[in-house]
Backbone bond lengths (Angstrom), bond angles and torsions (degrees), N, CA, C in turn:
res aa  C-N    CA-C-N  psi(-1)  N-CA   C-N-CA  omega(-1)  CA-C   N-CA-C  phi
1 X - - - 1.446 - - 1.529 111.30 -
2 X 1.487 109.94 -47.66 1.910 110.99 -168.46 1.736 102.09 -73.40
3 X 1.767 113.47 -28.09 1.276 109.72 165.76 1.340 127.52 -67.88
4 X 1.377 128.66 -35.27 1.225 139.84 -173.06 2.108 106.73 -77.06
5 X 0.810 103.58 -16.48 2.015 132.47 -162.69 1.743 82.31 -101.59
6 X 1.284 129.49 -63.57 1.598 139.80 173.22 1.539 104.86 -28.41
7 X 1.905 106.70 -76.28 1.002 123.79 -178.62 1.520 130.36 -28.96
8 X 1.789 90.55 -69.73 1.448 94.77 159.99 1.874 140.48 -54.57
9 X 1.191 90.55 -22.77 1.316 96.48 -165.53 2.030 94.25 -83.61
10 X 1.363 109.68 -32.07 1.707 112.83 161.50 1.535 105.64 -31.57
11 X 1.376 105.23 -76.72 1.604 133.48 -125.73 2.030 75.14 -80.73
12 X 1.263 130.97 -35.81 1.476 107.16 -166.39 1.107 101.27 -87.47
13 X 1.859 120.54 -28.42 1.487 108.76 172.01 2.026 135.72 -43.84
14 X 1.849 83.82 -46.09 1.572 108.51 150.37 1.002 128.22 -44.49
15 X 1.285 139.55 -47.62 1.289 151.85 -173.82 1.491 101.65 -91.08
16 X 1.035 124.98 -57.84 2.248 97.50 170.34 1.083 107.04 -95.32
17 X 0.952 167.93 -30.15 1.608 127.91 128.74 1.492 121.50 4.66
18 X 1.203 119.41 -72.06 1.240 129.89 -154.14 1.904 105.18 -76.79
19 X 1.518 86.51 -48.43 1.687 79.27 168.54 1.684 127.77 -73.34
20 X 1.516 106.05 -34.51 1.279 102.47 164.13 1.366 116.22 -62.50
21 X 0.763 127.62 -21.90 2.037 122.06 -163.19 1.883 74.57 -100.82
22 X 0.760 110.51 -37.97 2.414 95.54 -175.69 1.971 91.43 -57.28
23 X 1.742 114.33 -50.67 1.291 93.80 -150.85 1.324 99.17 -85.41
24 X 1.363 133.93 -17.72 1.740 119.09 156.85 1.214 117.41 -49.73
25 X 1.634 140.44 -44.89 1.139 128.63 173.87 1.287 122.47 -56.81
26 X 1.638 99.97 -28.06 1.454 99.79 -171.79 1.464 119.85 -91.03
27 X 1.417 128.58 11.26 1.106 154.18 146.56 1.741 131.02 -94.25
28 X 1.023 96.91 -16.54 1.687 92.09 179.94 1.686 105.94 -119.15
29 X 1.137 130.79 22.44 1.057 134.23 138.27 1.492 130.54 -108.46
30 X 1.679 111.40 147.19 1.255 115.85 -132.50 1.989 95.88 -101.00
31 X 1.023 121.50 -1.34 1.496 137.15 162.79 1.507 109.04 -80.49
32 X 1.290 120.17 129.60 1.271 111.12 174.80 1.646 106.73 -160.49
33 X 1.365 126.11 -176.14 1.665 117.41 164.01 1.006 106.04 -65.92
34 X 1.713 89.71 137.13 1.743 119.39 172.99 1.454 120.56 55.59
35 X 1.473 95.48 57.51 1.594 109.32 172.47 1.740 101.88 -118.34
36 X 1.663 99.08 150.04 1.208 110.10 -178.92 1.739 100.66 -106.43
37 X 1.549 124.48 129.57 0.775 131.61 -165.38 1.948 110.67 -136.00
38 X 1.597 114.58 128.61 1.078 118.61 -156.59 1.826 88.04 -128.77
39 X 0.851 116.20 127.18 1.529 111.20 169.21 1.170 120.75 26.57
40 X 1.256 151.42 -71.06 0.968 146.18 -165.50 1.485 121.08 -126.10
41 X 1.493 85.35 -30.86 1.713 108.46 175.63 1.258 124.80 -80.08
42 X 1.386 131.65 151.18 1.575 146.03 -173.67 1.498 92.58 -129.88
43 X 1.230 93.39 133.08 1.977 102.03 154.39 1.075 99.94 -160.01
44 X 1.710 112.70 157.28 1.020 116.63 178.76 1.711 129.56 -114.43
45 X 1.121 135.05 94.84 1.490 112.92 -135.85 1.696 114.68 -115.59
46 X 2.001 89.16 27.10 1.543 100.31 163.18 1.442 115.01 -110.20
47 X 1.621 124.39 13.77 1.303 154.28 161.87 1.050 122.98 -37.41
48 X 1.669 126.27 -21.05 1.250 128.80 -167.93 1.231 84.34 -133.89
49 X 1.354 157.05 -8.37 1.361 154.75 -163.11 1.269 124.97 -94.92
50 X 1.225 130.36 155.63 1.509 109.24 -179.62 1.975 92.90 -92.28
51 X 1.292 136.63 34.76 1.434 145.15 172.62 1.540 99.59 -100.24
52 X 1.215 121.88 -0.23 1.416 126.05 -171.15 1.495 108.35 -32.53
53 X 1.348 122.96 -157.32 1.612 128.84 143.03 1.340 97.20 -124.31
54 X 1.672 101.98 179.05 1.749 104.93 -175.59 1.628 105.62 -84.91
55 X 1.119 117.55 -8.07 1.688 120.46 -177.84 1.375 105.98 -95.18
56 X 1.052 135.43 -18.06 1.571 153.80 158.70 1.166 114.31 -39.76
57 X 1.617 97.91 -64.59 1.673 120.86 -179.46 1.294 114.39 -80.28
58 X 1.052 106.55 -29.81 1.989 113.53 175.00 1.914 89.73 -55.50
59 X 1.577 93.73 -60.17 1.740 93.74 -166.50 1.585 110.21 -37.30
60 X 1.841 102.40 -69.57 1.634 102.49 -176.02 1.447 116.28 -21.20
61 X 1.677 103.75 -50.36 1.258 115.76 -152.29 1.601 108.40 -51.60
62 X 1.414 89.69 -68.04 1.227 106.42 -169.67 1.813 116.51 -69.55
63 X 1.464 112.75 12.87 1.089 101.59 169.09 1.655 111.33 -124.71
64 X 1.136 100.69 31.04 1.620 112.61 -141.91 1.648 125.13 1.71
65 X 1.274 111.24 75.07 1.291 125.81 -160.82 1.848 102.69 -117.98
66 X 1.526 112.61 123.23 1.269 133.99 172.11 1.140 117.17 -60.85
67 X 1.783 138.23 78.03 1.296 122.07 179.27 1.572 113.43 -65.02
68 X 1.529 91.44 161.69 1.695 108.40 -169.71 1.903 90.38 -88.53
69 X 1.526 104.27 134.72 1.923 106.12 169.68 1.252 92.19 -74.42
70 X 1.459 92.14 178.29 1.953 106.44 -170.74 1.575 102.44 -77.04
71 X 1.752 118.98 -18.21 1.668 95.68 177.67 1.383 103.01 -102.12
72 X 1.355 124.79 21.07 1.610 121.64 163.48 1.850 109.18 -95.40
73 X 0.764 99.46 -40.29 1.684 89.82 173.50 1.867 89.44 157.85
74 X 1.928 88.99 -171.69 1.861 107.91 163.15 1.020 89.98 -159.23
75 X 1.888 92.47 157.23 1.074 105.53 169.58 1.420 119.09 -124.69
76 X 1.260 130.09 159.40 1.621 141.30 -175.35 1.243 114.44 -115.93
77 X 1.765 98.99 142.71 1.240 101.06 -160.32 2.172 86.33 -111.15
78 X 1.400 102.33 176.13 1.212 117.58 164.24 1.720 107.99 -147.98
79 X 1.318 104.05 134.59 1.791 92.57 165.11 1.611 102.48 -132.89
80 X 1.300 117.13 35.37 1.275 97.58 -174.21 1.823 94.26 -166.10
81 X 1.483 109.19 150.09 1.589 108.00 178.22 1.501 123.46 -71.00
82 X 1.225 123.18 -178.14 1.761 112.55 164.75 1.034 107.59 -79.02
83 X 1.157 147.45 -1.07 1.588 138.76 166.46 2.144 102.54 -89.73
84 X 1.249 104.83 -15.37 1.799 95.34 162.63 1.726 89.04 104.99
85 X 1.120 138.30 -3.46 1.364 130.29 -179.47 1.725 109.44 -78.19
86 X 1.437 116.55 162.09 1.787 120.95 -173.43 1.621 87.75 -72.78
87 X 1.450 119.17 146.04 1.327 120.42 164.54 2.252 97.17 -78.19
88 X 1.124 81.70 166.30 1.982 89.90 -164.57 1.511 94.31 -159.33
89 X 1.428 104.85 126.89 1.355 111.93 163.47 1.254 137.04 -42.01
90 X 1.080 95.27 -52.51 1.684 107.16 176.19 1.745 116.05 -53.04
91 X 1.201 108.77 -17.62 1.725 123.54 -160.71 1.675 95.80 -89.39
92 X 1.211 115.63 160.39 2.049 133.84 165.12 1.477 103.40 -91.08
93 X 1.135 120.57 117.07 1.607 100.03 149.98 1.334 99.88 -134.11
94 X 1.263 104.95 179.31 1.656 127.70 173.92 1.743 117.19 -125.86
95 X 1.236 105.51 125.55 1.020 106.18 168.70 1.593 120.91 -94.46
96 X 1.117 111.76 148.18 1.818 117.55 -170.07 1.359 125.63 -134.18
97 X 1.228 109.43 121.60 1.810 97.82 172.01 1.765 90.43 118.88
98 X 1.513 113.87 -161.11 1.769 140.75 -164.26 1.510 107.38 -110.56
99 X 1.906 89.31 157.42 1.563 79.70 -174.05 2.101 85.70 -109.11
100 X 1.076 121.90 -145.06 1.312 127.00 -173.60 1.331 74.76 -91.05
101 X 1.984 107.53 -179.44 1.335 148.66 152.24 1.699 101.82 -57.83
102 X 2.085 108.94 107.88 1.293 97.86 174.30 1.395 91.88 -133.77
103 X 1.237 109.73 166.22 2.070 97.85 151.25 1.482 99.77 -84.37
104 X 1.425 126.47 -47.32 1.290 90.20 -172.93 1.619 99.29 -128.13
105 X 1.445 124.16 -168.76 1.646 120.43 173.38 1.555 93.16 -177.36
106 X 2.233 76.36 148.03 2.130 84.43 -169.98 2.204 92.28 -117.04
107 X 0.944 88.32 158.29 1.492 77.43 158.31 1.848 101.66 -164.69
108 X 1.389 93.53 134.45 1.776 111.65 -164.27 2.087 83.90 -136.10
109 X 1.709 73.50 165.14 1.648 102.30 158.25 1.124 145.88 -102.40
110 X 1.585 135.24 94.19 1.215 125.43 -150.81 1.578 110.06 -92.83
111 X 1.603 107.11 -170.48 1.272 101.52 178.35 1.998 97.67 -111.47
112 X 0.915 146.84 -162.81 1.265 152.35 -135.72 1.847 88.61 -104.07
113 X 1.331 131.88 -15.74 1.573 118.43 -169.39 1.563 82.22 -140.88
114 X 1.357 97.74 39.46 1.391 113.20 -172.19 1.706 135.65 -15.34
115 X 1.221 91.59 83.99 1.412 129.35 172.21 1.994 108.13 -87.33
116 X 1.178 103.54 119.60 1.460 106.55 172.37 1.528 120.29 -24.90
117 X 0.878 150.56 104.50 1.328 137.27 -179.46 1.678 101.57 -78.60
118 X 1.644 134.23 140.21 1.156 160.59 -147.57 1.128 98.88 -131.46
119 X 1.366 112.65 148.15 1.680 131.53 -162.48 1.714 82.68 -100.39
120 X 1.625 98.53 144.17 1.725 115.36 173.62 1.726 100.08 -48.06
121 X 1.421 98.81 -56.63 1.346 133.17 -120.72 1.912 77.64 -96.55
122 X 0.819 121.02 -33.24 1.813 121.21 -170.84 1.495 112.26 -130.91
123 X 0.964 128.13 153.73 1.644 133.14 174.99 1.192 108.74 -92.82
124 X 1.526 127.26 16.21 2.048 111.52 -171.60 2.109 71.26 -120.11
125 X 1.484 76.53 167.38 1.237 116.16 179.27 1.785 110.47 -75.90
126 X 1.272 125.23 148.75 1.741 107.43 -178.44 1.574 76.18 -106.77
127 X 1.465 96.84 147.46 1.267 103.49 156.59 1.437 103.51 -173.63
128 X 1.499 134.68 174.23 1.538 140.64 157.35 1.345 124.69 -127.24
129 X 1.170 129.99 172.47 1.285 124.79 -142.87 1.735 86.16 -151.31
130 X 1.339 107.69 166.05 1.845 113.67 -162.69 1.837 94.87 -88.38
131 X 1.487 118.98 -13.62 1.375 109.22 172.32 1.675 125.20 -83.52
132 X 0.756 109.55 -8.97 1.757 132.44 172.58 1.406 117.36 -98.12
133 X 1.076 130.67 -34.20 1.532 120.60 152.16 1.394 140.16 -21.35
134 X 0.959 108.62 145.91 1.720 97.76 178.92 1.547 101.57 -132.94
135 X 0.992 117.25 140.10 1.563 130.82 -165.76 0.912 135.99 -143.58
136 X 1.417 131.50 153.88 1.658 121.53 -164.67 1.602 115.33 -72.71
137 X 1.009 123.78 -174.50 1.636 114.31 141.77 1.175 152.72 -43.79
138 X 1.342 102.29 -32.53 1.249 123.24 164.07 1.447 113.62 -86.53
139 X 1.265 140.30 23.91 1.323 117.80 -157.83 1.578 152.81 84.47
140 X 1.647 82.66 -43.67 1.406 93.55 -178.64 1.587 123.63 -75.93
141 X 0.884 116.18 166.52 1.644 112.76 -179.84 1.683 106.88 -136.14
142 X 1.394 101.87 177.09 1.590 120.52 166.17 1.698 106.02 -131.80
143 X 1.278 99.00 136.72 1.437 104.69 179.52 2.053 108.94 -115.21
144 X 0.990 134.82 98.43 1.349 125.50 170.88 1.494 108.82 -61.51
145 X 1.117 115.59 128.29 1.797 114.81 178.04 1.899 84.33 -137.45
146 X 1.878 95.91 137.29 1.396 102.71 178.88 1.780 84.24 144.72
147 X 1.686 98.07 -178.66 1.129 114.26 -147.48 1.430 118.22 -88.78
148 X 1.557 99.59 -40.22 1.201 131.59 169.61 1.861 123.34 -70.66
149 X 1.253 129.47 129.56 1.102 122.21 -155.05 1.627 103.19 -70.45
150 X 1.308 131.74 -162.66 1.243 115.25 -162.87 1.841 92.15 178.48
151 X 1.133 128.69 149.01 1.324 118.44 170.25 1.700 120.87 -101.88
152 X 1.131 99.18 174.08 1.394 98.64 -167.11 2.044 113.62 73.76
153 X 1.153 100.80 -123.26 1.934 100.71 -168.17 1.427 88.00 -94.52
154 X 1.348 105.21 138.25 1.750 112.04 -172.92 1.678 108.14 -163.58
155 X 1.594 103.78 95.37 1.472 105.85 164.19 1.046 116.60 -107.95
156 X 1.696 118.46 132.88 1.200 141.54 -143.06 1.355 95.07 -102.90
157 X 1.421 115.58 144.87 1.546 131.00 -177.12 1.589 88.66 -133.84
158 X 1.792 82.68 147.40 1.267 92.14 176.85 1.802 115.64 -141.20
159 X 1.100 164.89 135.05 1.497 150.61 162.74 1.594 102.19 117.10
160 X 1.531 122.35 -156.38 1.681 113.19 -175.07 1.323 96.27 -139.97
161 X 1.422 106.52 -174.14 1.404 107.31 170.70 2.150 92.86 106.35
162 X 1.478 88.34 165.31 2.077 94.44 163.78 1.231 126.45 -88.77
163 X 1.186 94.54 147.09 1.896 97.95 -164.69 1.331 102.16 -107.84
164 X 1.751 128.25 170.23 1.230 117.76 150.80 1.827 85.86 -121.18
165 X 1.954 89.56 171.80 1.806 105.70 -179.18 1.759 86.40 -106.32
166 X 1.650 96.10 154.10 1.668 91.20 -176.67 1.528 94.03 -149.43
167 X 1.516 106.92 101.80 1.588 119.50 -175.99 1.762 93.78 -109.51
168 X 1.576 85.55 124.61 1.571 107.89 -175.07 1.629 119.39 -114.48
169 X 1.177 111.75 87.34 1.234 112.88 -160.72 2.119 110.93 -82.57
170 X 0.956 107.19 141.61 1.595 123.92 -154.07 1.833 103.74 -105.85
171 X 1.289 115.15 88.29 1.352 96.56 -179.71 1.260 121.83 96.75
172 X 1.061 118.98 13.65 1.582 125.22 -168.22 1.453 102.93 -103.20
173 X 1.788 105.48 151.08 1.730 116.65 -172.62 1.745 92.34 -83.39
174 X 1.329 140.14 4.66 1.121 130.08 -151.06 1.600 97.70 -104.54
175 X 1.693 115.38 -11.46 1.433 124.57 167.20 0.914 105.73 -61.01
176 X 1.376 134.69 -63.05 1.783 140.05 152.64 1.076 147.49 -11.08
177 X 1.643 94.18 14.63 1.777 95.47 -174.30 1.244 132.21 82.58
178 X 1.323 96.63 12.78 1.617 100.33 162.83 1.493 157.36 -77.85
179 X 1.321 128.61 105.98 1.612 144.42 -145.86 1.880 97.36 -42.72
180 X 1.389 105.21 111.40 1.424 121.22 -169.74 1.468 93.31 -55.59
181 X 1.682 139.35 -26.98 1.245 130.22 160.98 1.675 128.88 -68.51
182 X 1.375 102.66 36.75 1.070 118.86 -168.96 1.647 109.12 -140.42
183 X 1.305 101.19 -7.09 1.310 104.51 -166.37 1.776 113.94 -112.39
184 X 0.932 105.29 166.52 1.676 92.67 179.79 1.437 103.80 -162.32
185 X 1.536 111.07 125.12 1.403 117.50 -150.63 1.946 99.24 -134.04
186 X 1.574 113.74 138.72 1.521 114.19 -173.71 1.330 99.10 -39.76
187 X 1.728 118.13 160.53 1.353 141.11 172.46 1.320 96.21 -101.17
188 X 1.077 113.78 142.27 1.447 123.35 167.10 1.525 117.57 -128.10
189 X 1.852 105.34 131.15 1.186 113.46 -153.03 1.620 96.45 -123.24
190 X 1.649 109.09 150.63 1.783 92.78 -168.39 1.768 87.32 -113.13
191 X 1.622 111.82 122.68 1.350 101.02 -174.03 1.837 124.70 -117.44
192 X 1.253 86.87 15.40 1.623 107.99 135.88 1.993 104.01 145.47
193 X 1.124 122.28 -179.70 1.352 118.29 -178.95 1.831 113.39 -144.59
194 X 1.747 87.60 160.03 1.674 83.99 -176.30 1.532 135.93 -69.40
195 X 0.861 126.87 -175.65 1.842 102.63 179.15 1.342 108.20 -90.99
């Protein structure tokens, strides 16, 4: 009897366990159904829709986070460089190249359940916005992201740990269903880090 009472009491421990540790994974990673994905970038642009998925909405939920509808904009996430490494605070990179067709676009540093990450040293958020840029002729830009100041476009990181980049585009036809081979999103380059 106290073995058979044992048994059971295993097999349900197993069983929520197992489903709880499935639905944390299945929330704290940033790939999920019906994401549009461009090199480096993830977005999700059934986020504001009632086409959502149920792990989508679990996410909002649980982060109590306002998705953008498809005629307010999306935003894209990155957690990793074009060479495939975790982006990390402590590290330099540069971002290179265009963002899509927006009226407007933000791009900040989050933390991994991506929450703004906050300067030690200041209480605002670092971030830049597509009107403050400075850019070539063509459009294109360079963004310095890292710790150390940098000239030209320069968002400042600050603390340790992995970051994600979170470019939020405002108004853009690219919420709309647009063929990710159509799209063309900054490269991000890691151009070296502190010890």
């Amino acid at each position: 009897m106290i073995r058979t009472a044992f048994l059971v009491a295993v097999a349900v421990a197993i069983a929520i366990g197992g489903g709880a540790g499935s639905v944390w994974l299945a929330l704290n990673t940033i790939d999920g159904v019906g994401t549009l994905t461009v090199g480096r970038w993830t977005a999700y642009p059934d986020s504001g829709t009632p086409d959502i998925d149920p792990y989508g909405k679990a996410r909002f939920a649980r982060d109590a986070e306002l998705p953008l509808g498809r005629a307010e904009g999306l935003y894209f996430l990155a957690d990793s460089d074009s060479s495939g490494q975790t982006l990390r605070r402590n590290c330099a990179y540069r971002l290179e190249g265009t963002v899509p067709v927006a009226r407007f676009w933000t791009l900040y540093a989050a933390d991994r359940v991506r929450s703004p990450t906050q300067g030690e040293r200041t209480a605002r958020v670092a971030g830049l916005h597509s009107r403050q840029v400075l850019r070539r002729a063509d459009n294109s830009f360079d963004i310095a992201v890292g710790r150390h100041p940098a000239p030209g476009n320069w968002l400042p990181l600050e603390g340790v740990g992995d970051m994600v980049l979170v470019l939020t585009l405002y108004d853009t036809p690219v919420a709309n269903g647009a063929d990710e081979r159509d799209i063309e999103m900054p490269r991000i380059y890691r151009t070296g880090c502190d010890a």
